[in-house]
C-alpha positions as CSV (number, residue, x, y, z in Angstrom):
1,X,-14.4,26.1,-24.8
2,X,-13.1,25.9,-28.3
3,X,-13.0,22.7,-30.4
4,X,-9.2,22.7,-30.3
5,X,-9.6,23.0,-26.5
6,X,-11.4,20.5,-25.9
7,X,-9.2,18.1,-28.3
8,X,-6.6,19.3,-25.6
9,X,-8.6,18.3,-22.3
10,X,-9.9,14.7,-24.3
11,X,-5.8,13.6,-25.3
12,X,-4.7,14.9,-21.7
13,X,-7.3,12.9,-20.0
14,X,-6.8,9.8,-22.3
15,X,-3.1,10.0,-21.7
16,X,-3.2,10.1,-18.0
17,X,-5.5,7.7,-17.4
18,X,-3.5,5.0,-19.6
19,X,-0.5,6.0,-17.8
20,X,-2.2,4.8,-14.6
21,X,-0.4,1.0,-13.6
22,X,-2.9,-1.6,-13.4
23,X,-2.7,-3.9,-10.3
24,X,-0.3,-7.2,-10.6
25,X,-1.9,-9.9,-12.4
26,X,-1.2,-12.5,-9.9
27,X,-1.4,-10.2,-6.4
28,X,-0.5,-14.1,-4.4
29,X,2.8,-14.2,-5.6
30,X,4.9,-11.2,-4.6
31,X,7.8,-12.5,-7.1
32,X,5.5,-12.3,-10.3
33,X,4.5,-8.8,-8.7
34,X,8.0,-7.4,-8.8
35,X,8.6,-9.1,-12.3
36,X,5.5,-7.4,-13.6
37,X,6.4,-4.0,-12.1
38,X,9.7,-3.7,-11.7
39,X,10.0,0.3,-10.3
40,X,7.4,-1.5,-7.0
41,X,10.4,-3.7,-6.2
42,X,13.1,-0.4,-6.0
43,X,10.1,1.2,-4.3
44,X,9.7,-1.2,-1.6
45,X,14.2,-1.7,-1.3
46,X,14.0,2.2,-0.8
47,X,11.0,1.8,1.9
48,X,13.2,-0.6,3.6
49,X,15.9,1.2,3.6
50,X,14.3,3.7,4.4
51,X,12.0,2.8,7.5
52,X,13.5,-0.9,8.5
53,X,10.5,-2.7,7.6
54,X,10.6,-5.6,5.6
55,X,8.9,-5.9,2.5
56,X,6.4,-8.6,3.0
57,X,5.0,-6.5,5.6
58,X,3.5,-3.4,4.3
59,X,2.8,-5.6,1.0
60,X,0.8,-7.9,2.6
61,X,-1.2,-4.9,4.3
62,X,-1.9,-3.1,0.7
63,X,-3.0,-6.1,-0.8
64,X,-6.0,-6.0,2.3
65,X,-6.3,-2.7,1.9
66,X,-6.7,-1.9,-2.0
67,X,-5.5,-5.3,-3.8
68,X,-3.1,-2.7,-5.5
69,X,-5.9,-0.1,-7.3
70,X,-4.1,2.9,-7.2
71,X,-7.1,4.9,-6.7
72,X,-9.1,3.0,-4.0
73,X,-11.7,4.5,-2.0
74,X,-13.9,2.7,0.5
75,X,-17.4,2.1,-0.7
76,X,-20.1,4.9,-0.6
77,X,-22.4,4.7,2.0
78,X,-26.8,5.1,1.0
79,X,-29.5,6.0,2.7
80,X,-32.0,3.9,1.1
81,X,-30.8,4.6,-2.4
82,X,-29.8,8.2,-2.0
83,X,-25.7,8.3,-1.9
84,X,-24.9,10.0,1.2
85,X,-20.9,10.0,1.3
86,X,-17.8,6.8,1.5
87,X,-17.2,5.7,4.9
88,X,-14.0,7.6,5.2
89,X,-11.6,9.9,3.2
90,X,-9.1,7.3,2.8
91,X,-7.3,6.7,-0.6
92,X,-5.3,5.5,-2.7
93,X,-2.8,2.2,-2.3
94,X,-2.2,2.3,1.4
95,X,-6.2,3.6,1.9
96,X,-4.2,6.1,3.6
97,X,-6.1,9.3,5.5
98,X,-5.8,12.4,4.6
99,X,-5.4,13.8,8.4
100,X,-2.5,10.7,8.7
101,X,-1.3,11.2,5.4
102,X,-1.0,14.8,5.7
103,X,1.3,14.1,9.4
104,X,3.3,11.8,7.7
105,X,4.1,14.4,4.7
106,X,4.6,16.9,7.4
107,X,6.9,14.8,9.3
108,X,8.9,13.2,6.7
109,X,9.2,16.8,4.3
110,X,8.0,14.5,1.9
111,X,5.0,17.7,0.6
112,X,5.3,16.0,-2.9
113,X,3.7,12.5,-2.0
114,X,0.6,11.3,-3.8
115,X,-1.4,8.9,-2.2
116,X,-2.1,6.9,-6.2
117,X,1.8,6.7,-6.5
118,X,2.9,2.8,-5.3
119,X,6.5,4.4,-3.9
120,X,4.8,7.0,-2.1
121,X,2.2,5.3,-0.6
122,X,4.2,2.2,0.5
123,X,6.3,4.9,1.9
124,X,3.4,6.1,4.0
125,X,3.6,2.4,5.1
126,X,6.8,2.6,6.2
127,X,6.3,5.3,7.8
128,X,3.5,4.2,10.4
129,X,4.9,1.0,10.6
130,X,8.0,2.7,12.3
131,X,5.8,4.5,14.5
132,X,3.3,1.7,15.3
133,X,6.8,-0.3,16.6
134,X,8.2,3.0,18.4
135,X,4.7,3.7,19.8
136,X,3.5,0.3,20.9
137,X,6.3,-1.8,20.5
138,X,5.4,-4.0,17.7
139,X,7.9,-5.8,16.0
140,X,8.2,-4.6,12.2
141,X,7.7,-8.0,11.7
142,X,4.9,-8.7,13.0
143,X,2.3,-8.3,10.7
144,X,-0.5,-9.2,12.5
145,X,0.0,-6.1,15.0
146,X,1.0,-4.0,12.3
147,X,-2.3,-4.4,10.4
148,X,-4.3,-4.2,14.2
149,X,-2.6,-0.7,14.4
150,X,-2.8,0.1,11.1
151,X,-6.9,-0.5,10.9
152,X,-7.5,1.0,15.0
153,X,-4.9,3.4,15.2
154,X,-2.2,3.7,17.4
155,X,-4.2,5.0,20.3
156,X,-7.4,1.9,19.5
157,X,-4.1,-0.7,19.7
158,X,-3.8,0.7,22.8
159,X,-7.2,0.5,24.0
160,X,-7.3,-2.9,22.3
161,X,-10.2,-1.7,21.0
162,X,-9.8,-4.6,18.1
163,X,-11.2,-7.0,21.0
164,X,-14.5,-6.2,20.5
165,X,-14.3,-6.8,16.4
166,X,-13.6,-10.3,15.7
167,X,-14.1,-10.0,12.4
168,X,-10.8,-7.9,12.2
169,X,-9.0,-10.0,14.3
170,X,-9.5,-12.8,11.3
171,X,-8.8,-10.4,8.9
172,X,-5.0,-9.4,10.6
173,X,-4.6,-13.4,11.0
174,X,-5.1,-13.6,7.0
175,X,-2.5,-10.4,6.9
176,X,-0.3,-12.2,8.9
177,X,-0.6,-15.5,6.5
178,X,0.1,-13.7,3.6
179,X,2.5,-11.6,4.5
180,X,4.5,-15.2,5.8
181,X,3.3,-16.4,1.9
182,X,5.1,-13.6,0.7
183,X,8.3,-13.5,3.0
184,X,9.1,-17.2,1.8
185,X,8.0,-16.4,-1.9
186,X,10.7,-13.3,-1.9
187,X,13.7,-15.6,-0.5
188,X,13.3,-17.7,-3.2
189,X,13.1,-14.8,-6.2
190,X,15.3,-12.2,-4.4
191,X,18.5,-12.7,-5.8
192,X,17.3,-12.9,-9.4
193,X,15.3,-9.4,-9.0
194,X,18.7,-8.0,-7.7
195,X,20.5,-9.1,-10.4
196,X,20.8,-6.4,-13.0
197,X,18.7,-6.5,-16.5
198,X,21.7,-7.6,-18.8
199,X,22.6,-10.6,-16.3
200,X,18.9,-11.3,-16.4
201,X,18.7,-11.3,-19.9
202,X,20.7,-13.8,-20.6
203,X,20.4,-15.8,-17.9
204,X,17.1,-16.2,-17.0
């Protein structure tokens, strides 16, 4: 590879990885998440739109899921101190995997989707959480059966295969309490994030 080459590889790589959006600063409040990144807030009206779910819900589940890292990836996995492989192929926001991902792509015509984009991936979210409630029956609402489907698939919810892992049960319930967090959090800041930038400008 020539030196001018490799000065092209080097800026490209640079440039990408600063264009990559760092997670909120304050992931408890979904308000100063919106304020911070304003294109997550159309992203999640669109997913809504969209798929019916509300916004807390899916929210709630990324932050458990990634606490917004773009390129998540569960933790590898050693044999003694030899790295043998991660746990799963899941990736990105949503921890999304690639055999799901790649029926929800399929289903949705949506070929483009990246799992490291925040509107695609909370798309993906909005996706299974419409199937999870046409499925099983479990109110988009509810977060707490959302995220037990979401973790055990829907087959496991079915199962109930979550009964014999209490320690997942506890995590849905803490799911479930911040996705109520971020519902009331949301009515209070809603009407300012729909407001439009000049409104905003002056009178906020």
């Amino acid at each position: 590879m020539s030196m001018h080459s490799r000065l092209i590889f080097i800026f490209c790589v640079l440039f990408l990885s600063g264009c990559a959006t760092p997670p909120p600063k304050n992931p408890d409040n979904i308000c100063e998440i919106f304020f911070e990144h304003r294109d997550w807030y159309d992203a999640s009206k669109e997913m809504k739109d969209n798929w019916g779910t509300p916004i807390h819900v899916p929210l709630a589940m990324m932050y458990q899921e990634s606490s917004f890292k773009h390129n998540a990836e569960p933790p590898m996995q050693y044999f003694w101190f030899i790295p043998i492989g991660r746990a799963s192929d899941a990736y990105g926001y949503a921890q999304a995997k690639t055999m799901t991902w790649d029926d929800y792509q399929r289903e949705t015509g949506n070929s483009w989707a990246d799992r490291d984009d925040f509107a695609d991936a909370l798309d993906f979210m909005g996706w299974f959480t419409d199937k999870t409630h046409k499925i099983n029956g479990v109110s988009k609402w509810d977060a707490y059966g959302q995220y037990l489907n979401y973790h055990e698939g829907w087959g496991g919810y079915k199962r109930k295969s979550y009964n014999q892992k209490p320690w997942l049960i506890k995590v849905s319930r803490k799911v479930d309490s911040r996705a109520k967090q971020y519902a009331t959090q949301l009515h209070g800041c809603q009407e300012n994030l729909d407001s439009s930038w000049l409104w905003r400008l002056f009178f906020t």
